[in-house]
Structure formats: C-alpha cells, structure tokens
C-alpha positions in Angstrom: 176.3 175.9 122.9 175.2 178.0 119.9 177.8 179.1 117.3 177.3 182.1 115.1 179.5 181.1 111.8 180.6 184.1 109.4 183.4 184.4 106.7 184.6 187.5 104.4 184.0 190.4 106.0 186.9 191.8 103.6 187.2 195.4 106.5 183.4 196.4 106.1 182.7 198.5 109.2 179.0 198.2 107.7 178.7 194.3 108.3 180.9 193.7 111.6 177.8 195.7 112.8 175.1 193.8 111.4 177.6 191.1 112.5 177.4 191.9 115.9 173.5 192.6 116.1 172.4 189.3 114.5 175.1 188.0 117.1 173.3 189.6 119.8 169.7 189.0 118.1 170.8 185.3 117.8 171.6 185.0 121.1 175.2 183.0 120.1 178.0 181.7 123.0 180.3 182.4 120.2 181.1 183.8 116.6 183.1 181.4 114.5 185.4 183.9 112.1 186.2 181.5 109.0 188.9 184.5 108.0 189.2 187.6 105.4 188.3 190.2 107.9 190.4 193.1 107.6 191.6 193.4 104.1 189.4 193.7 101.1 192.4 191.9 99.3 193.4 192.4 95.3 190.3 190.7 93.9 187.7 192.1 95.6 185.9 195.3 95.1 186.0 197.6 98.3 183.0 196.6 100.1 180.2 198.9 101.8 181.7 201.4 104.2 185.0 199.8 104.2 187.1 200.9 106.8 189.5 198.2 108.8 190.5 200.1 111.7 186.7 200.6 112.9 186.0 196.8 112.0 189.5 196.4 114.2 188.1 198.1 117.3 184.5 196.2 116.5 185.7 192.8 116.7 188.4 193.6 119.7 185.8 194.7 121.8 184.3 191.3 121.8 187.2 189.7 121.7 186.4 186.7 124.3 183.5 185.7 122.1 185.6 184.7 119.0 187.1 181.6 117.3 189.0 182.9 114.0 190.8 181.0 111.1 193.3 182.8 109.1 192.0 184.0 105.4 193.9 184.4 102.4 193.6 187.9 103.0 195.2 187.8 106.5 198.4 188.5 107.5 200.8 188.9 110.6 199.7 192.6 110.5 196.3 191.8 111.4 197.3 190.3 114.7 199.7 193.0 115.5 196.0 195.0 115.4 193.7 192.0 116.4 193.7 191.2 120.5 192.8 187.9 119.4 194.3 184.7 117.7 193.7 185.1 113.8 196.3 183.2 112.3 195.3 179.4 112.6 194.9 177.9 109.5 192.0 175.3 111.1 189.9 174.7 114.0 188.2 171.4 115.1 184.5 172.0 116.6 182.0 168.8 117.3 178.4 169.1 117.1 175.9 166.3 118.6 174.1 163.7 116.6 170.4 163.1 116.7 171.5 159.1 116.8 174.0 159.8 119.4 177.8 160.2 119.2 179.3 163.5 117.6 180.1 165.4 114.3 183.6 166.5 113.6 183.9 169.8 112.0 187.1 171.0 110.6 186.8 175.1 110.6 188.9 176.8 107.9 189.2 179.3 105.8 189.2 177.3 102.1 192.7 178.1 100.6 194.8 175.5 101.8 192.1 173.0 103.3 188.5 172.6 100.5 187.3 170.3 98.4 190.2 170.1 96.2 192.8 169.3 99.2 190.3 167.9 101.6 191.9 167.3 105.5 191.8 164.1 107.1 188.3 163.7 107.6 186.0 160.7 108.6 182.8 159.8 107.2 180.2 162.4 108.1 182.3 164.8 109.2 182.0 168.7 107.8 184.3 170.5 106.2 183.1 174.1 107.0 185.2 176.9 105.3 184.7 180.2 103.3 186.7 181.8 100.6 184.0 181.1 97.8 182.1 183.6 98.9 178.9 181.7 97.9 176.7 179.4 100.5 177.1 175.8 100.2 175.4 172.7 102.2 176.2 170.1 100.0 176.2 166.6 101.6 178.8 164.3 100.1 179.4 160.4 100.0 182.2 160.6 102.6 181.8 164.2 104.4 179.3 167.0 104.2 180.5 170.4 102.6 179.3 173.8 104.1 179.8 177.3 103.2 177.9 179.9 104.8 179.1 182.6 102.3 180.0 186.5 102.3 179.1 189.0 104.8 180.2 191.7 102.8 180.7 190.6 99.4 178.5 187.5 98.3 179.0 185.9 94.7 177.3 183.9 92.4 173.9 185.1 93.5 174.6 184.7 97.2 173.0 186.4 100.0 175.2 188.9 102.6 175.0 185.8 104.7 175.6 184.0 107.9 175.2 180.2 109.3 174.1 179.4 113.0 174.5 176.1 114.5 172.9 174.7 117.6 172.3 171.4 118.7 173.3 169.6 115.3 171.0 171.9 113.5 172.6 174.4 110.9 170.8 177.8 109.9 171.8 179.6 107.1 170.1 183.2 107.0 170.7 187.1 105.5 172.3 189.2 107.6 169.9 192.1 106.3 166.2 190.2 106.6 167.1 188.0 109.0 165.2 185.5 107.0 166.8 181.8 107.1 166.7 179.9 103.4 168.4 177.3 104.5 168.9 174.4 107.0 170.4 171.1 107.8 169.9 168.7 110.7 172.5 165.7 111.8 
C-alpha cells in the first residue's frame, strides 16, 4: 500500500488541489492528514487562496481515501463540516522492513505527542508528526523522527511539501516541482 503523508494545510483551497493532483499523480491507496487543515490558526499568516469551505468540500469528496490526526488548529467545528474522523490525536501505521518484521509508526499531529513528550515507542519505530512546519528525517538512537513539513505554509526554509511512503521507502518531494530531495529506506 502506498501512503501519501501531508500536514498544515492551514484552509488553502490552493494546496488541497495540488494535494489532490500529486495524490492522483502518485498513484497513493491513501492520504495520511497529520492535522491543521481548515483553520489558518492565530500564528499563521493566511495562506495562498485561503478559503476553508472550498478546502471542506475538497477533502469530503474523497473522503474514503483519508486517515486524519487532529491539529492544534482543529476543533469539534471541523467535524461538524468534515464527513470524516478528524479528531484523533494519533494513529498507529506499520511499514515493512527490508530485514523482515515491521516498523511501527505513531501518526500525529506534534502538540501533545513530539520529541519533547515522545509516546511509547520501541526502538526503530517513527514518530511521524507535523506542526513544525519544517521537514525532518532525523534518525535517532532509539526511534527515527519524520516530518514532512507544510503544504501551505513551510518554515525555516522548507519546501510546500509532502512525504510518500511505500514499501518501507519514504519520499519527501515539493508539491509544486514534484521533485523529491529527500529519502529514507528501512
């Protein structure tokens, strides 16, 4: 199964398109939604064509193909809108090992659960969240940290980015170029 991972989409109508073509482009079984994808939040700077009720109707009309964590920026009056379950505050995914066996990831968001309060993980599992808003794969003595950044507002030089993950093999790439600049194999 391929997975198509994205985070802080912050109600750009502008990336839940691109969104949805590199989806489409990539071929992904599903879209992994590591939250922030309605409200722009106080923080943040409104983001290109931002407009959550369009984003709303985007990401309902594909509704079967999504896994979401709840954001920071999510709230119970995102699923009165959303036809899917947003308000999780972690997913578990597993991803097969070259050696054999499997990889636990823990999906989240990056407020509660990051590298500060890490969950209960194992060694060489993944903690996979968002929030930063800056792409991270960053293996660590006990677990492996990944961050695949901003759609719609990437910091610290980031790219408006995306992660794909097939087969134990992670992509990170731009959502404009399509270009990957980074990967990482189990």
């Amino acid at each position: 199964m391929k997975y198509l991972i994205a985070s802080d989409l912050h109600g750009s109508a502008y990336y839940a398109q691109k969104l949805w073509e590199v989806y489409d482009a990539e071929q992904a079984d599903r879209l992994i939604f590591l939250g922030d994808m309605l409200y722009h939040g106080p923080r943040n700077d409104l983001p290109r064509d931002y407009d959550p009720r369009k984003v709303t109707a985007m990401m309902n009309a594909r509704k079967r193909e999504i896994l979401c964590v709840r954001g920071n920026c999510d709230a119970e009056v995102d699923q009165m809108v959303l036809e899917f379950p947003v308000m999780a505050d972690y997913a578990i995914l597993t991803q097969p090992r070259r050696e054999g066996g499997e990889t636990m990831i823990f999906v989240t968001h990056g407020h509660l659960f990051n590298e500060e309060q890490l969950p209960m993980l194992q060694r060489g599992d993944i903690l996979l969240h968002g929030h930063t808003h800056v792409q991270v794969c960053a293996p660590r003595e006990e677990y492996i940290y990944m961050n695949p950044g901003s759609l719609a507002l990437p910091k610290d030089g980031s790219r408006h980015g995306y992660m794909t993950v097939e087969n134990g093999t992670f992509l990170w790439k731009d959502v404009e170029s399509g270009e990957e600049f980074l990967r990482y194999q189990l």
